[in-house]
N, CA and C atoms as an extended XYZ file, in Angstrom:
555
Properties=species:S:1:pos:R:3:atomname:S:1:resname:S:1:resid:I:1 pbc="F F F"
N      -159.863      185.358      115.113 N   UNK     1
C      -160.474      184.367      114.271 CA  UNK     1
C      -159.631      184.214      113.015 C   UNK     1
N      -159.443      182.976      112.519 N   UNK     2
C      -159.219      183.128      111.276 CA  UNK     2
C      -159.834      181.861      110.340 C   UNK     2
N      -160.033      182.500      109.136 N   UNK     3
C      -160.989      182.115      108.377 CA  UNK     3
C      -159.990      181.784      106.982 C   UNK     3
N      -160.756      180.287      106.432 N   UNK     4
C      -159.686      179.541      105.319 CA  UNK     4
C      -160.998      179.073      104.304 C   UNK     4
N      -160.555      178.383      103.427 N   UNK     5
C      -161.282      177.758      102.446 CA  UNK     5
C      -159.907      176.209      101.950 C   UNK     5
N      -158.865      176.494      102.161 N   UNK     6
C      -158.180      175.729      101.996 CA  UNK     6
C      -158.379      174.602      102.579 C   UNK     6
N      -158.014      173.154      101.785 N   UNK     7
C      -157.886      171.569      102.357 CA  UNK     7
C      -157.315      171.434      103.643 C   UNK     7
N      -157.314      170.942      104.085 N   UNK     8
C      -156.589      170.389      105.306 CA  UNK     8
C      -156.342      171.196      105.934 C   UNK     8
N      -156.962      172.321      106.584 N   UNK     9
C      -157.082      173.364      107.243 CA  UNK     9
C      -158.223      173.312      108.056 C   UNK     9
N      -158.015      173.205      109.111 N   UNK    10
C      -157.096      173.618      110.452 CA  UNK    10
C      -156.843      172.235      110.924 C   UNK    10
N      -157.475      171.058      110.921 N   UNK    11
C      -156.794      169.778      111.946 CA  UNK    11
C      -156.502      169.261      111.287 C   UNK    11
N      -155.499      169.339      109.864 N   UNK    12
C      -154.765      168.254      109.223 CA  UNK    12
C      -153.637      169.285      108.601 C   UNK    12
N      -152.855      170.009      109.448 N   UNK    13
C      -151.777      170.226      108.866 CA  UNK    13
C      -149.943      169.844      109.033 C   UNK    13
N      -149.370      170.194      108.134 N   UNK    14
C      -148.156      168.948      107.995 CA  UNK    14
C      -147.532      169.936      108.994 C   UNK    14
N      -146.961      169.333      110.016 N   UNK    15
C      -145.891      169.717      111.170 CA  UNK    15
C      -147.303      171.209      112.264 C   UNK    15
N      -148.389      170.881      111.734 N   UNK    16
C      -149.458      172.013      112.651 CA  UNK    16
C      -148.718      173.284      112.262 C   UNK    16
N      -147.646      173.538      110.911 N   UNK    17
C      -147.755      174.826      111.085 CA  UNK    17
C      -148.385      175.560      109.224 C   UNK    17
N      -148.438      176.715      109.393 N   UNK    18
C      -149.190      177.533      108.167 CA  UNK    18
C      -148.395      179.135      108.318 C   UNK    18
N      -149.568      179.779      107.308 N   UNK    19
C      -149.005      180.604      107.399 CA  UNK    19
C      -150.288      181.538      106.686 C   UNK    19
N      -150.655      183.212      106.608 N   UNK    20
C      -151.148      183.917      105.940 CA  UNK    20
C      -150.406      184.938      105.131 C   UNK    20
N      -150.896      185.114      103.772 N   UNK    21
C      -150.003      186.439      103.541 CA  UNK    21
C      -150.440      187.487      104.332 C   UNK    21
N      -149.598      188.757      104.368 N   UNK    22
C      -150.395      189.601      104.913 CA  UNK    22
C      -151.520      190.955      103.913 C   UNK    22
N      -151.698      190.262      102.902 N   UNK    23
C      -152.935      190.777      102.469 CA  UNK    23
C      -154.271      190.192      103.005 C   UNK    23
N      -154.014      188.897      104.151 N   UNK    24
C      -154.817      188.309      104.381 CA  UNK    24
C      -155.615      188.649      106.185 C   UNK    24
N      -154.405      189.591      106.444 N   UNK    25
C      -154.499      190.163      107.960 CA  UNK    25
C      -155.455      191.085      108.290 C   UNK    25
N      -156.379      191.435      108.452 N   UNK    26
C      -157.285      191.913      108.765 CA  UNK    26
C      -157.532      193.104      109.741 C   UNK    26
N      -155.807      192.977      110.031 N   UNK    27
C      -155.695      194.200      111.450 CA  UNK    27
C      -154.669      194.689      111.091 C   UNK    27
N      -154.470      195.499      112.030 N   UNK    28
C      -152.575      196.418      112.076 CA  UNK    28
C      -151.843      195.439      112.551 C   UNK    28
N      -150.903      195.129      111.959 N   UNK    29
C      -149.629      194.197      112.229 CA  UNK    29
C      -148.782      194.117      112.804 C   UNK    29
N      -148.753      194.167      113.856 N   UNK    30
C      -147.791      194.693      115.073 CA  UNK    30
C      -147.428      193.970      116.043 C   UNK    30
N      -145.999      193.895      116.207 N   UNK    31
C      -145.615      192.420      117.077 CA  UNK    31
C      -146.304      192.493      118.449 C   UNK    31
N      -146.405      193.456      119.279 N   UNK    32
C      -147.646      193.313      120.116 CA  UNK    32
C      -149.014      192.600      120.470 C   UNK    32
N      -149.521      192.604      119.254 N   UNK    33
C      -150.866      192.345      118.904 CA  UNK    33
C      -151.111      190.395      118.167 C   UNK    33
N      -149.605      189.764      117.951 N   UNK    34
C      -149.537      188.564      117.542 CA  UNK    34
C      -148.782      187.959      119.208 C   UNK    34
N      -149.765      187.368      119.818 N   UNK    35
C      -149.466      186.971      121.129 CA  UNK    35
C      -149.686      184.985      121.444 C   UNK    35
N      -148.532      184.556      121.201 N   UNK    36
C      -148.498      183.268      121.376 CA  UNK    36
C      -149.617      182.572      122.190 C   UNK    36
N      -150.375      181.916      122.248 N   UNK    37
C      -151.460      180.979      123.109 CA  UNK    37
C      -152.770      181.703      123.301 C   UNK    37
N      -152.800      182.297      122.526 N   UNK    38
C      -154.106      183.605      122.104 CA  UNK    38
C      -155.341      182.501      121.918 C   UNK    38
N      -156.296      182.513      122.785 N   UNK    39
C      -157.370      181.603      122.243 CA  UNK    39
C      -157.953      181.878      120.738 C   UNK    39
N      -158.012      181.079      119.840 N   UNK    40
C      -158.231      181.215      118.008 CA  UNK    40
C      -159.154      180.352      117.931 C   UNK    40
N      -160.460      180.826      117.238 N   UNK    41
C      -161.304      180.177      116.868 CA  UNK    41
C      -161.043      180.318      115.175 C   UNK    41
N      -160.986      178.723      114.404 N   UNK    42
C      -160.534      178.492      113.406 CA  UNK    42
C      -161.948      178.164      112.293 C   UNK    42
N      -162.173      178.771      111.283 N   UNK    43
C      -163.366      178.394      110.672 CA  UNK    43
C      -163.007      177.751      109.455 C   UNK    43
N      -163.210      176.818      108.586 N   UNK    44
C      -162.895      176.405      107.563 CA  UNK    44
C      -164.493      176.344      106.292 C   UNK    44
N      -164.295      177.160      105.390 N   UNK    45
C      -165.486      177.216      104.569 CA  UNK    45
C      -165.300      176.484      103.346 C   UNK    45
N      -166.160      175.932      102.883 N   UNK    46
C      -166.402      174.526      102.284 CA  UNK    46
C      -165.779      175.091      100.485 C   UNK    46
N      -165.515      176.011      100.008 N   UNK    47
C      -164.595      176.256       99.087 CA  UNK    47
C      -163.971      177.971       98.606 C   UNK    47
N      -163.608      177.901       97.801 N   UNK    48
C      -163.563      179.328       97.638 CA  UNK    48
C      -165.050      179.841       96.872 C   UNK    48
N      -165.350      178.819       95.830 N   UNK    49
C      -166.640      179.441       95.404 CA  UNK    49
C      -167.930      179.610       96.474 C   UNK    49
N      -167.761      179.024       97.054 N   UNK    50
C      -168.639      178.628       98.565 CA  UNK    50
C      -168.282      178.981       99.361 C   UNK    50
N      -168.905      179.920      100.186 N   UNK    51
C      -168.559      180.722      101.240 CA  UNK    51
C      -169.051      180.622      102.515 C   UNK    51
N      -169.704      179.313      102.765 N   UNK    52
C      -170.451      178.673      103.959 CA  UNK    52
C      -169.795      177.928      104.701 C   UNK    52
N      -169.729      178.566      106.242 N   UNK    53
C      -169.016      177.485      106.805 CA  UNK    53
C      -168.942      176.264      107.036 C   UNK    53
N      -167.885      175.124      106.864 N   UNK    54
C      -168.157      173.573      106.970 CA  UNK    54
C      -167.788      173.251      108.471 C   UNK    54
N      -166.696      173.914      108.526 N   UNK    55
C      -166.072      173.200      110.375 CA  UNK    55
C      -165.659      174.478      110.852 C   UNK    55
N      -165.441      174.335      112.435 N   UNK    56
C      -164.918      175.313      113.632 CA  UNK    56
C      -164.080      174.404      114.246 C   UNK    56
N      -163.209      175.275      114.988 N   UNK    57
C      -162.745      174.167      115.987 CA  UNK    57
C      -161.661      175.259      117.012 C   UNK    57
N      -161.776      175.437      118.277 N   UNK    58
C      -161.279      176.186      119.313 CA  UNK    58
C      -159.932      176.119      119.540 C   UNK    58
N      -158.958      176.629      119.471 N   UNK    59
C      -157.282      176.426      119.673 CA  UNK    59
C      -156.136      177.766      120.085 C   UNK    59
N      -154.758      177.300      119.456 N   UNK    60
C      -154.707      179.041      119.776 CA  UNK    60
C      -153.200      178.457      118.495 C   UNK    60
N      -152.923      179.941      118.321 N   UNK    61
C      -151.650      179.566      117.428 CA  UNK    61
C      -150.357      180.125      118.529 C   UNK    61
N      -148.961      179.876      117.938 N   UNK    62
C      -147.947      180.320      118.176 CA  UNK    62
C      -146.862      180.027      117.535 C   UNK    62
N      -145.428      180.519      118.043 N   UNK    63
C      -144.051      180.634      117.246 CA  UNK    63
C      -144.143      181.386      115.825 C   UNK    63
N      -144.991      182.994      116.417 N   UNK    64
C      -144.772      183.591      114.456 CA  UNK    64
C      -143.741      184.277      114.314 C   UNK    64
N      -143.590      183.788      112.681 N   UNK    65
C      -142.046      184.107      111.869 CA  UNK    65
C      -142.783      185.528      111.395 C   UNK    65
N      -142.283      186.368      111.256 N   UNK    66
C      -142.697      187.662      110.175 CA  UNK    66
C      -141.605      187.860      109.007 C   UNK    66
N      -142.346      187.336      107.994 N   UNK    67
C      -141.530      187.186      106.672 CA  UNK    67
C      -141.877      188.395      105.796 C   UNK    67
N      -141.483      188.738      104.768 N   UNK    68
C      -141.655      189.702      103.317 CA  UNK    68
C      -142.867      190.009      103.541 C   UNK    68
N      -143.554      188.821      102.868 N   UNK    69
C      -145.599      188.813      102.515 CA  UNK    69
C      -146.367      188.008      103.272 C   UNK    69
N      -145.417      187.246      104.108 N   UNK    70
C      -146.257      186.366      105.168 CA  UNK    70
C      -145.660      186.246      106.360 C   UNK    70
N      -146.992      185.613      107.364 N   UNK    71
C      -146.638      185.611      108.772 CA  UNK    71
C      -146.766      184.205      109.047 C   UNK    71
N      -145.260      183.313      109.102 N   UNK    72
C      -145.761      181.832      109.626 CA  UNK    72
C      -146.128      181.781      110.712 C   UNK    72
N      -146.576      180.313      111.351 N   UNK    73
C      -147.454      180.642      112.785 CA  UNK    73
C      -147.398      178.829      112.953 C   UNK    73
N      -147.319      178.455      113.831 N   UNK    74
C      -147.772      177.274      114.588 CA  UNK    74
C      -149.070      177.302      114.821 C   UNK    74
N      -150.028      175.825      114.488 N   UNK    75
C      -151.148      175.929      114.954 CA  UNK    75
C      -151.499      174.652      116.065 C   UNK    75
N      -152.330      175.055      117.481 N   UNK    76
C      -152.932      173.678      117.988 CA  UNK    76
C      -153.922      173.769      117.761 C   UNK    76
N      -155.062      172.871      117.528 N   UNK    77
C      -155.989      172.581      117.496 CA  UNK    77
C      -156.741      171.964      118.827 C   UNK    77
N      -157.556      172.783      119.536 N   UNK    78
C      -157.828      171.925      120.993 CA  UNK    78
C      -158.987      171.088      120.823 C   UNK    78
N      -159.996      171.718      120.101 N   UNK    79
C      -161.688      170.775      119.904 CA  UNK    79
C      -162.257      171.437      118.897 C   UNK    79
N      -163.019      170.576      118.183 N   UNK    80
C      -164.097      171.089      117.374 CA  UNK    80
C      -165.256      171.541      117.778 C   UNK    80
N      -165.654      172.629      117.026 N   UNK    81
C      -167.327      173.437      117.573 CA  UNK    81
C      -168.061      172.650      117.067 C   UNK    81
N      -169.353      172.779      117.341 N   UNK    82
C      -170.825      172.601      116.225 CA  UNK    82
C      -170.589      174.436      115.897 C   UNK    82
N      -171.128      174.303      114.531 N   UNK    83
C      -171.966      175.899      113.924 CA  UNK    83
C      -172.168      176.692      115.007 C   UNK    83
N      -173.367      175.725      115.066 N   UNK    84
C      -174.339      176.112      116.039 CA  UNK    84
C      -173.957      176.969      117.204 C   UNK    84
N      -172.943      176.395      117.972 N   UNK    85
C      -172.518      177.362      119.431 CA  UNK    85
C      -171.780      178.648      118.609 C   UNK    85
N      -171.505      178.897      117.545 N   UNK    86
C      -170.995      180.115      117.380 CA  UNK    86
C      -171.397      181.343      116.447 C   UNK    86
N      -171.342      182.345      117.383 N   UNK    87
C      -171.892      183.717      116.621 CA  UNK    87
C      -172.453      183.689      115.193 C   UNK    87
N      -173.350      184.265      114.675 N   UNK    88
C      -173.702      184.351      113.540 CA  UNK    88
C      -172.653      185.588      112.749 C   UNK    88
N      -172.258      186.112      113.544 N   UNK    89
C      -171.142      187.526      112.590 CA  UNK    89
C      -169.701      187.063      112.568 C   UNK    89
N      -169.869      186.033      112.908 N   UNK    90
C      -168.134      185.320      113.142 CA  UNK    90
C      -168.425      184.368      111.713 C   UNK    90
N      -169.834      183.590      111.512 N   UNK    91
C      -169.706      182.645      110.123 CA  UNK    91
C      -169.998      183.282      109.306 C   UNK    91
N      -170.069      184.740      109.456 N   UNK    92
C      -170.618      185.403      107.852 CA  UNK    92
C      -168.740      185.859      107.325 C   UNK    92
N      -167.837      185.522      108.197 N   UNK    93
C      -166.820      185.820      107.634 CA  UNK    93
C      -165.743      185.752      106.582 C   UNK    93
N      -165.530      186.526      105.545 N   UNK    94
C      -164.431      186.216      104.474 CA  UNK    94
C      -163.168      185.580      105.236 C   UNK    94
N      -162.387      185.095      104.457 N   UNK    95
C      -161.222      184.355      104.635 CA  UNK    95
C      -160.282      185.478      104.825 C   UNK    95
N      -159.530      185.560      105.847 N   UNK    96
C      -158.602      186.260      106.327 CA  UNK    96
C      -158.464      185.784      108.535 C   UNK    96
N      -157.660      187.063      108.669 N   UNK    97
C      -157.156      186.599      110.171 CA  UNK    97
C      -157.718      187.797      110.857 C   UNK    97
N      -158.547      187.743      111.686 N   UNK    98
C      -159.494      188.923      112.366 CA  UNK    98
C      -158.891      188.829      113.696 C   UNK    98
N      -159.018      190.255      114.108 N   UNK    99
C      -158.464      190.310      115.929 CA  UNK    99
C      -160.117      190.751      116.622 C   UNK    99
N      -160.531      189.936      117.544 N   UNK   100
C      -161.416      190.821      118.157 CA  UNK   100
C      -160.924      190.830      119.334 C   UNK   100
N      -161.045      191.983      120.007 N   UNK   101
C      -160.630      192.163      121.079 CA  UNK   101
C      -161.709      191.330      122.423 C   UNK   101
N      -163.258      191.757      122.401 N   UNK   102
C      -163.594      191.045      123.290 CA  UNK   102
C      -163.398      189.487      123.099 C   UNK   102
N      -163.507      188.632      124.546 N   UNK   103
C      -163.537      187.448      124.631 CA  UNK   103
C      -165.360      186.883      124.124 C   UNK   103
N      -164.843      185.603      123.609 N   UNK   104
C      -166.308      185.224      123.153 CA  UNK   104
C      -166.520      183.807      123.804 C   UNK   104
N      -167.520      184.190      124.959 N   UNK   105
C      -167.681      183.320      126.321 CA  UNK   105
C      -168.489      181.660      125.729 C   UNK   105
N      -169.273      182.193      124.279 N   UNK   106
C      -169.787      180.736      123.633 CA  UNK   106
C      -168.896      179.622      123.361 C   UNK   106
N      -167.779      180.459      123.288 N   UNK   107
C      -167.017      179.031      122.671 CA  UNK   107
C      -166.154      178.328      123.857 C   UNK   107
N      -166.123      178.412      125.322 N   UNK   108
C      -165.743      177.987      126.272 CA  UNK   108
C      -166.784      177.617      126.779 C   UNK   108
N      -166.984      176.213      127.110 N   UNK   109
C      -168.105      175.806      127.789 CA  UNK   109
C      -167.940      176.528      129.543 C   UNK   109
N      -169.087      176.813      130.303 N   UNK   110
C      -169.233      177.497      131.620 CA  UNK   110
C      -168.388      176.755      132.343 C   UNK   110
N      -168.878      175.404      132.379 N   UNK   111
C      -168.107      174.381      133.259 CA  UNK   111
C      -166.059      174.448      133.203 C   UNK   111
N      -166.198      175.062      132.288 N   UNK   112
C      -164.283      175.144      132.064 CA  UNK   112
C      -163.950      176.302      133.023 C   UNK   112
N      -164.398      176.761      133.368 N   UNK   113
C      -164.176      178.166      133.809 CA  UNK   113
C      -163.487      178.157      135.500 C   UNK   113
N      -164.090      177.005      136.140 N   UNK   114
C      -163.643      176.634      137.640 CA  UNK   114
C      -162.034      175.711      137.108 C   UNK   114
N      -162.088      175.579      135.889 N   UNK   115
C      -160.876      174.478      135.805 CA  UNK   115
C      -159.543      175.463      135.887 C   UNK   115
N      -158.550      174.657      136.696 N   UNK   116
C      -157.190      175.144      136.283 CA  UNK   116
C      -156.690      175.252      135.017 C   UNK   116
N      -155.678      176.207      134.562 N   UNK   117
C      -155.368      175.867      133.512 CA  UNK   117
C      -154.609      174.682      132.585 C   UNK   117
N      -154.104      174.428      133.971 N   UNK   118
C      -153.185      172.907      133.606 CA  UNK   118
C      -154.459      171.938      133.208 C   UNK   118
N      -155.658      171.701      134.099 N   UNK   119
C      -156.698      170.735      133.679 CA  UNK   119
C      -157.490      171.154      132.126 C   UNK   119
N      -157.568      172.463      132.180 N   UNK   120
C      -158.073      172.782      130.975 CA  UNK   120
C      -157.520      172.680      129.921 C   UNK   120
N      -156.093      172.594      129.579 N   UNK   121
C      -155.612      171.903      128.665 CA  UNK   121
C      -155.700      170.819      128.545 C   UNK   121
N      -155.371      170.189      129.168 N   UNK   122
C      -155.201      168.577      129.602 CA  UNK   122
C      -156.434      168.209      129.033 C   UNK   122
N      -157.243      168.366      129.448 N   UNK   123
C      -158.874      168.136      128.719 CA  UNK   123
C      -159.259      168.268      127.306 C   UNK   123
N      -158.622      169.431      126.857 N   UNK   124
C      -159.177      170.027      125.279 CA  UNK   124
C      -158.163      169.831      124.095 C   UNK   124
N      -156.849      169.007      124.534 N   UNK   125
C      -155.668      169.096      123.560 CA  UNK   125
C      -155.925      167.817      122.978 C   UNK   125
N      -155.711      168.211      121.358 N   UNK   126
C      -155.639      166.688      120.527 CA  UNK   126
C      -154.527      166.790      120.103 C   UNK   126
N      -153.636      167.281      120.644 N   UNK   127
C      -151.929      166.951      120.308 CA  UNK   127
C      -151.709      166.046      121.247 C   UNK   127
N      -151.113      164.154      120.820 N   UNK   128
C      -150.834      163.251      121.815 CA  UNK   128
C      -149.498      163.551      122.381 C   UNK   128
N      -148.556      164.399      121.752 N   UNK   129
C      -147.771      164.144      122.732 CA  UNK   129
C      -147.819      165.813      123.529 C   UNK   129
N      -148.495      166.159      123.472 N   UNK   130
C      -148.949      167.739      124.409 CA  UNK   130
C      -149.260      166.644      125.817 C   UNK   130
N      -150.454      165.622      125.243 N   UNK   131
C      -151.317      164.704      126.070 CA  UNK   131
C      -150.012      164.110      127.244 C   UNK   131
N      -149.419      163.375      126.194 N   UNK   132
C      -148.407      162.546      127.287 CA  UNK   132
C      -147.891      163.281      128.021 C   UNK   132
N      -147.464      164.720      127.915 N   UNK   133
C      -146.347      165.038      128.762 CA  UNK   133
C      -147.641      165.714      129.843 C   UNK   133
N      -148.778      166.254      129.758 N   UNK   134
C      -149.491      166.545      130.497 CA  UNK   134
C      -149.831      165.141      131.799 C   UNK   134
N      -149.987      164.152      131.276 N   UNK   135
C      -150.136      163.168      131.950 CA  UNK   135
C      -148.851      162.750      132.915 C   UNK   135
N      -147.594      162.655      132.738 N   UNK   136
C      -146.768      162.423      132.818 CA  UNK   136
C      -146.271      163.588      134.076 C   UNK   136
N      -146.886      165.122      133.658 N   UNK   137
C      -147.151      166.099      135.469 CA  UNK   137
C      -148.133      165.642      136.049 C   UNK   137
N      -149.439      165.142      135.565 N   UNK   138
C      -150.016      164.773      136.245 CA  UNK   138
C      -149.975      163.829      137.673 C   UNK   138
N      -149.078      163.095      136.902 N   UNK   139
C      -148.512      162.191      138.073 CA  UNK   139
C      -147.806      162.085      139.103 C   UNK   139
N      -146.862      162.904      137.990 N   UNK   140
C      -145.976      163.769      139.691 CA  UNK   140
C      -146.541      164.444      140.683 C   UNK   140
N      -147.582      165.308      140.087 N   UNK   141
C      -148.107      166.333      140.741 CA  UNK   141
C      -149.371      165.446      141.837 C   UNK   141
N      -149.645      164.455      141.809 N   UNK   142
C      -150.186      163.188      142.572 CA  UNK   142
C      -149.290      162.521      143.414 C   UNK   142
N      -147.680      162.983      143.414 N   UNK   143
C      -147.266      162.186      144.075 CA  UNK   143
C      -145.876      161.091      143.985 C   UNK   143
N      -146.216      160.989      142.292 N   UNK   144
C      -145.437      159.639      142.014 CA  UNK   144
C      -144.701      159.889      141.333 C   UNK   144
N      -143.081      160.573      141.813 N   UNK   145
C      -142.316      161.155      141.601 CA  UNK   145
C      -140.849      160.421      140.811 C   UNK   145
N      -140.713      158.999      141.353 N   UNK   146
C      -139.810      157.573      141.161 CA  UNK   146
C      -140.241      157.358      139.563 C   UNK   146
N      -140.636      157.957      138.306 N   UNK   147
C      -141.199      157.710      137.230 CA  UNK   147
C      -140.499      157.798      135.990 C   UNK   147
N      -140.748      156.816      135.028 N   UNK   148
C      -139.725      156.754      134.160 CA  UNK   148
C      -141.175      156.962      132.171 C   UNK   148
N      -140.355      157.254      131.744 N   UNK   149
C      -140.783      158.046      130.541 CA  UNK   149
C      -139.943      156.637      129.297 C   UNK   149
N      -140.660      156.539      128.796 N   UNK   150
C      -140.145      155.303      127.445 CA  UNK   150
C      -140.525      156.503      126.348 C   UNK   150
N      -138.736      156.091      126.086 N   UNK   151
C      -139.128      157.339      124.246 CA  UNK   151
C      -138.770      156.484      123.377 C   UNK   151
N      -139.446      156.735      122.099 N   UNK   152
C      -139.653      156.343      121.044 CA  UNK   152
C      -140.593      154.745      121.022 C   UNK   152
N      -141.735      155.564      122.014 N   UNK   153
C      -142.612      154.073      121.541 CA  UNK   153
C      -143.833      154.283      121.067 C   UNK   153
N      -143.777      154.969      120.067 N   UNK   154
C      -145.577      155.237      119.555 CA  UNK   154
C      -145.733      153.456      119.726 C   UNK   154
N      -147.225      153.570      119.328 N   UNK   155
C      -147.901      152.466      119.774 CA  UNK   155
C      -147.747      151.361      120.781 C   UNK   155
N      -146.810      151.729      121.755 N   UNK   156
C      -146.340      151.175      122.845 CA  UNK   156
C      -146.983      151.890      124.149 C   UNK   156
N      -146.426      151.058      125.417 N   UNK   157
C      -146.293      151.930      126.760 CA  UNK   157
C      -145.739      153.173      126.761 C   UNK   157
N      -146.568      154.323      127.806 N   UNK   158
C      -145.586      155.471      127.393 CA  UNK   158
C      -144.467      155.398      128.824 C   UNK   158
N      -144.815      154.620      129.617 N   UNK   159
C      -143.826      154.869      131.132 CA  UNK   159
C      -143.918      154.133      132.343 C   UNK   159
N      -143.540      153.576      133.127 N   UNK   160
C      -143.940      152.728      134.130 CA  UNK   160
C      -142.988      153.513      135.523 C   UNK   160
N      -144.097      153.096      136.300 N   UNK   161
C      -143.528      153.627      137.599 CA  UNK   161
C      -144.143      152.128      138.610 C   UNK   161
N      -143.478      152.427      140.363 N   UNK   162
C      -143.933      151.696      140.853 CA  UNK   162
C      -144.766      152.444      142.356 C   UNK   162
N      -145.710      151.893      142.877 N   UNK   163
C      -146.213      152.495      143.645 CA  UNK   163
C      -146.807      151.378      144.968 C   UNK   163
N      -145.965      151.567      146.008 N   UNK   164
C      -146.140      150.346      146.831 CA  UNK   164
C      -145.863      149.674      146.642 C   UNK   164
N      -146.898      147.822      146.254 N   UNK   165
C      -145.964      147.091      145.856 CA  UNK   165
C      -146.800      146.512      144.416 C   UNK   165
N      -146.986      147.918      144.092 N   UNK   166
C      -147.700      147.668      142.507 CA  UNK   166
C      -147.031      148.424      141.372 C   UNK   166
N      -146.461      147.347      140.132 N   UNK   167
C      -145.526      147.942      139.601 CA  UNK   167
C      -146.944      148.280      138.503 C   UNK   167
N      -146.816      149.634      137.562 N   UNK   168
C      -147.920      149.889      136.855 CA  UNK   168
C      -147.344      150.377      135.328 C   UNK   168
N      -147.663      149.851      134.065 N   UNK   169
C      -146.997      150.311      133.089 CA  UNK   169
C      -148.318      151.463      132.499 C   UNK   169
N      -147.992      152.185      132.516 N   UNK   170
C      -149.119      152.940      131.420 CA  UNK   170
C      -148.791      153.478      130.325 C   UNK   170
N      -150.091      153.846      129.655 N   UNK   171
C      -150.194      154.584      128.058 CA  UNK   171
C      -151.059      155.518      128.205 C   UNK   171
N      -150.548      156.499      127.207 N   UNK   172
C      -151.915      157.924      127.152 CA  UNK   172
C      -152.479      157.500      125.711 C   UNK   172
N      -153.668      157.624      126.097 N   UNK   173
C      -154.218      157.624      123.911 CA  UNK   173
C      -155.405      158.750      124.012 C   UNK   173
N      -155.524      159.477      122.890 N   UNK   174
C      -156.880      160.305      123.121 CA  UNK   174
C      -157.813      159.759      122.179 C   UNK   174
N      -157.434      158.497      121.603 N   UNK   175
C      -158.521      157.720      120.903 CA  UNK   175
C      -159.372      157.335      121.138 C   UNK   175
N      -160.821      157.807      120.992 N   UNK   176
C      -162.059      157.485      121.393 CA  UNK   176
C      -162.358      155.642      121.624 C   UNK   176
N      -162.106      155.287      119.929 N   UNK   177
C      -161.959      153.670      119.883 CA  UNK   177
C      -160.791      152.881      120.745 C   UNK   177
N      -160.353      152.832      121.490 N   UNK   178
C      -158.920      152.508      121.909 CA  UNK   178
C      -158.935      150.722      122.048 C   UNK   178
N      -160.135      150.398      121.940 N   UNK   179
C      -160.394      149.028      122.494 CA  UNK   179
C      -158.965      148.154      121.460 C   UNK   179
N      -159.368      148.268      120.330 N   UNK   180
C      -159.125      147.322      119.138 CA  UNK   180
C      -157.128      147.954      119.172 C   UNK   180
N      -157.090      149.013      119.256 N   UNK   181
C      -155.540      149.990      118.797 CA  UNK   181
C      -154.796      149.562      119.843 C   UNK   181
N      -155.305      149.624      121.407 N   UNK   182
C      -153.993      149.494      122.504 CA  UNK   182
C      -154.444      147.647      122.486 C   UNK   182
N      -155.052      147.242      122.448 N   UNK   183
C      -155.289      145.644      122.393 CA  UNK   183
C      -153.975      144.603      123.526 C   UNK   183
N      -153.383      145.517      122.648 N   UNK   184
C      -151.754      144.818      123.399 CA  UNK   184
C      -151.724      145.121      124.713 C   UNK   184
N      -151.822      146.438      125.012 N   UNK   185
C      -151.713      147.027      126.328 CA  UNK   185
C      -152.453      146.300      127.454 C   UNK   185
């Protein structure tokens, strides 16, 4: 777990990466024990004078630097919690980076559990271009192997392939609203 009071912490950070000092580590520090794609439940509390949690949200970190006084770290962000689905001894927590060893089965819905892992990402990532390239195996892995990838087109098509005698351009968006944004598409 790790626990912040800081702005834009956890789904608004510049390049998704951060960092803690390590007065802020909560465990023994040991390159062992910092394991890339580690499921991280992220809590953000509404200030420093205020110690109540405002947001959660399920992810995992990776790529840590071990510096002097701090440990940088990459963060994804996969979904946001409600409160509600999570432990009451997890929101009574000070700001720092906690290891628990058991898994905490609340914050994975049951239904994820039959999923592959390829689908289970694919499902829970709000990184778009994690999205595209997931989509982009998807397709192959369906079949449609003849496929071409367009780079550098935010707000564009991401790739067109042909299939029979249907040529198909597509886009990935994880935008809820998409009506008004892909318009063009």
């Amino acid at each position: 777990m790790m626990v912040t009071n800081w702005d834009g912490h956890w789904d608004a950070l510049p390049n998704n990466e951060t960092y803690y000092t390590k007065k802020m580590i909560r465990f023994e520090l040991k390159a062992d024990k910092l394991l890339d794609r580690a499921p991280t439940l992220f809590i953000k509390l509404k200030s420093k004078d205020i110690k109540k949690p405002e947001k959660a949200w399920i992810g995992y970190v990776y790529g840590f630097k071990d510096e002097d006084n701090k440990v940088r770290f990459k963060v994804n962000v996969e979904k946001s919690l409600p409160l509600t689905d999570i432990p009451q001894r997890y929101l009574s927590l000070k700001e720092g980076w906690y290891l628990e060893a058991e898994r905490v089965e609340l914050i994975i819905p049951p239904e994820f559990a039959l999923y592959p892992p390829f689908f289970y990402s694919m499902l829970t990532t709000s990184d778009w271009k994690e999205f595209e390239n997931f989509t982009f195996w998807l397709l192959k892995l369906i079949g449609i192997h003849k496929l071409h990838r367009f780079e550098k087109q935010r707000g564009r098509a991401d790739g067109f392939f042909i299939f029979g005698n249907l040529a198909v351009i597509y886009d990935c968006t994880l935008e809820v609203e998409f009506d008004e944004t892909k318009r063009q598409q």
